[in-house]
Phi, psi and omega in degrees: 000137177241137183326144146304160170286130180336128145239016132228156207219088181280007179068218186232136211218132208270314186212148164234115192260135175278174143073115156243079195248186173325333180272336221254325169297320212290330186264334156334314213250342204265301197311280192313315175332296199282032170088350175288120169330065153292167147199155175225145172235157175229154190290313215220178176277140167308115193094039199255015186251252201280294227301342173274329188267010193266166153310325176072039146285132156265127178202163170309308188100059156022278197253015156307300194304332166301351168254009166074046180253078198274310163315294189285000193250324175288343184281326194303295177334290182307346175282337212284313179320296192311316162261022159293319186283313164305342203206065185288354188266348178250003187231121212219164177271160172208142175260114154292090145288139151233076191334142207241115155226091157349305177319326203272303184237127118327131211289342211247295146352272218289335177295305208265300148019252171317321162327281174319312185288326188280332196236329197295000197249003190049017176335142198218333176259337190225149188259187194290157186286158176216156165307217211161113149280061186319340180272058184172291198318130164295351162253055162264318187333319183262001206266160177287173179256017170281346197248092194253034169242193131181197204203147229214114161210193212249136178198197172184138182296142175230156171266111181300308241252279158327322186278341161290311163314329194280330181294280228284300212299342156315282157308323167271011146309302213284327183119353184261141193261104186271086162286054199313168180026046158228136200242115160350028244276301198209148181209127167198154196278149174205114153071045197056043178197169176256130191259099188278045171347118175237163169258117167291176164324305209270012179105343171303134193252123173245134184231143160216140155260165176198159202274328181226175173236135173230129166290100174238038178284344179076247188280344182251001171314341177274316202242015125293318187305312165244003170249346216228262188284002177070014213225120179282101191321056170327353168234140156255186200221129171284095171261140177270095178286158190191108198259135210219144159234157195252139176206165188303130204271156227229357147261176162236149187133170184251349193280175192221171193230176194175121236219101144329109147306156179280334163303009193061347168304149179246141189262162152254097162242113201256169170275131172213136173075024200073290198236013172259190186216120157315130159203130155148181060198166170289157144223120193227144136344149174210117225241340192273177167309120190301005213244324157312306213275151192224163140328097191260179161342306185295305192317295173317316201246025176243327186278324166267336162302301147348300182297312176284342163304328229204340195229141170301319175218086211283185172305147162233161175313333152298316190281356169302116192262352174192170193184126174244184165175153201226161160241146177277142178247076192270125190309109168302105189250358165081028186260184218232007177236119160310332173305272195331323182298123195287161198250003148321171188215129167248152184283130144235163211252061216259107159144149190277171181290346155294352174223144175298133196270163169245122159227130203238113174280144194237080201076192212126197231139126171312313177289354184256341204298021175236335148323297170299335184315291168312306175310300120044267200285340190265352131338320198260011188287315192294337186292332198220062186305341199232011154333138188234166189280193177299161214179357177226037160292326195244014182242139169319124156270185222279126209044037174245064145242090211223089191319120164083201166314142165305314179287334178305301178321320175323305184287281198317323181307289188304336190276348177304311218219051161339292194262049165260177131325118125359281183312314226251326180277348151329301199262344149301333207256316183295319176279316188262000203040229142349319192276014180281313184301291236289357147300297169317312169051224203296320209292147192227013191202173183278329148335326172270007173252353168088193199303134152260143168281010182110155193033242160244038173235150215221139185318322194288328188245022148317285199313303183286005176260341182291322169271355197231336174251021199046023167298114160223009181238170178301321172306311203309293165321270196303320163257353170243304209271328185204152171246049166312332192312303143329331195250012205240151169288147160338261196328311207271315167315334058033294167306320191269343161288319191272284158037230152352000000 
């Protein structure tokens, strides 16, 4: 096919990055800090792939350590603080029961675990694991009574989806140029550079050159590769589906579970959203087009079996109110367990000190991604020698500066904004942090948040999301920048569509 005539022309550019998904913001946001000319494109919105789609942990990785990824389970840990301390308002602690079945694990395994998981990170915020008398403990409660031990550790919840955002908002703070729906086409060195054809949605042809290239495509990293770039891989990438159902949440407590299988896979049932419950994941092969994948049938009913196992009065299939699945693009480690493939992440390097490098990433993890970020650019240091250094272990991202507790911060907001909604300024201080005034600004009555559509969204914080996040479709809204979606009827969703 021959290219259209340019209709933007970004000029020459230090890195021009593929894929916006968590590795491709994270280095977006570390490159532009440190003085570099960026830009990045997506095909699609951002995070709309795996980064929307996780367990929505920041964590050690647990069951890792059964696979002796002792190096990759201490960087997670030293992440989780760090990013719990940057993004206190989308990244929160959370306590994990696990009930103890003996078939599965040894009580002394598992014992000896959480040791490791208590230290190899140097934990500093949160606190340490303990037993569990489950017959007495009040989160024994919701439990069948054969399972009267278990055990107590430490981990902490992330908006996977928000957290991307905040990064490239970040990166475009920084000066770097962001393209959400323009899709990657050709890329070849011309003239010591790399010259990057992109197609936008609406049919626009965009050119950038750049001294370097990052393959951040995720599931699609192979087919930028040879397909974008013409260029043959010595490494792949495995995918792994992982399937999640959203159902009305079924205890009291604020604790999340977190529940052995007879396959040795581990389940998550988290608290979401107030009052539903987070469940899953699968880890099954996955052989189809990433742009496909969904939930079947086995998947629901291996997930809700779980349940019924472990819990007195667990969910049923009528009550699931929603269900995703994502895939992991997990560095090909040739293992024969899908659990087992590591979450580890590698580099390859393409280009000499005389030509502008390609560098493509291979697997990876949410809770690392600003570690990779940083490995990331210092691959790339000799091409960009006047580099300024890392910068972004001890700095906020965009609205976590934030004096003292997230509830303290809460509170003082709500006593700011007297005649708001309770909830709805709740639910501003949870997504945007800091950045909830400058959404709120002047409004002092409800009338000033413009039309609502139901539950706690209101026209105002449509408008900000559309000006400040590069939101423009109903998903974009309801399901990544926010999960209003969950909470709205058919109908007000459909109203909010016409909308839009």
């Amino acid at each position: 096919m021959t290219a259209a005539e340019p209709g933007a022309d970004h000029g020459l550019v230090d890195i021009a990055i593929i894929g916006g998904g968590i590795n491709g913001a994270g280095i977006a946001r570390d490159a532009a800090g440190r003085g570099l000319k960026v830009l990045l494109c997506e095909k699609g919105d951002f995070a709309e792939g795996t980064s929307s789609r996780s367990g929505k942990l920041v964590h050690g990785g647990l069951r890792y350590l059964e696979y002796y990824e002792f190096r990759l389970v201490r960087e997670a840990l030293i992440e989780r603080e760090v990013l719990l301390a940057s993004a206190p308002h989308i990244i929160w602690p959370m306590r994990f029961v696990l009930p103890h079945s003996p078939e599965q694990r040894p009580a002394w395994l598992i014992r000896t675990g959480l040791f490791l998981y208590d230290h190899l990170g140097g934990r500093k915020q949160l606190p340490p694991s303990r037993g569990l008398d489950l017959s007495h403990a009040p989160d024994g409660a919701p439990l069948r009574p054969e399972f009267r031990r278990g055990f107590e550790y430490s981990d902490c919840w992330v908006d996977d989806a928000r957290l991307v955002i905040l990064n490239l908002i970040d990166a475009a703070r920084n000066g770097a140029t962001i393209l959400p729906r323009t899709r990657a086409v050709s890329a070849r060195r011309e003239q010591g550079a790399w010259r990057l054809e992109m197609q936008s949605e609406t049919g626009g042809h965009e050119v950038v050159c750049a001294r370097a290239l990052v393959n951040a495509a995720g599931p699609w990293v192979s087919d930028v590769m040879q397909g974008v770039a013409g260029l043959n891989s010595s490494h792949n990438v495995r995918l792994v589906k992982g399937s999640h159902i959203v159902v009305p949440k079924f205890w009291s407590g604020p604790q999340a579970y977190l529940l052995q299988n007879e396959d040795r896979r581990v389940i998550f049932v988290n608290p979401y959203e107030d009052n539903l419950a987070l469940i899953g994941t699968t880890d099954i092969p996955y052989d189809g087009r990433a742009e496909d994948v969904a939930i079947d049938a086995d998947e629901t009913a291996y997930l809700l079996a779980i349940l019924r196992r472990y819990f007195r009065a667990s969910p049923q299939q009528g009550d699931i109110l929603h269900a995703f699945s994502g895939v992991r693009p997990l560095y090909d480690d040739n293992s024969d367990n899908p659990s087992a493939v590591t979450r580890d992440y590698v580099f390859e390097v393409h280009g000499t000190p005389d030509e502008p490098p390609l560098l493509a990433i291979f697997g990876g993890k949410i809770t690392t991604y600003r570690r990779l970020a940083e490995h990331a650019l210092g691959r790339l240091a000799s091409w960009f020698p006047k580099m300024l250094p890392a910068w972004t272990a001890g700095r906020v991202l965009p609205g976590g500066d934030i004096a003292g507790t997230f509830d303290d911060f809460a509170a003082e907001l709500a006593r700011a904004y007297p005649d708001l909604p309770g909830p709805v300024i709740g639910h501003y201080a949870r997504l945007y942090g800091t950045r909830a005034r400058d959404l709120l600004g002047s409004a002092r009555s409800p009338a000033d948040l413009g039309r609502h559509f139901g539950a706690n969204l209101y026209e105002r914080e449509v408008d900000f999301l559309r000006q400040t996040e590069w939101a423009t479709t109903t998903a974009d809204i309801l399901e990544r920048r926010t999960k209003h979606g969950l909470h709205l009827t058919r109908a007000q969703r459909e109203a909010f569509e016409r909308y839009l």
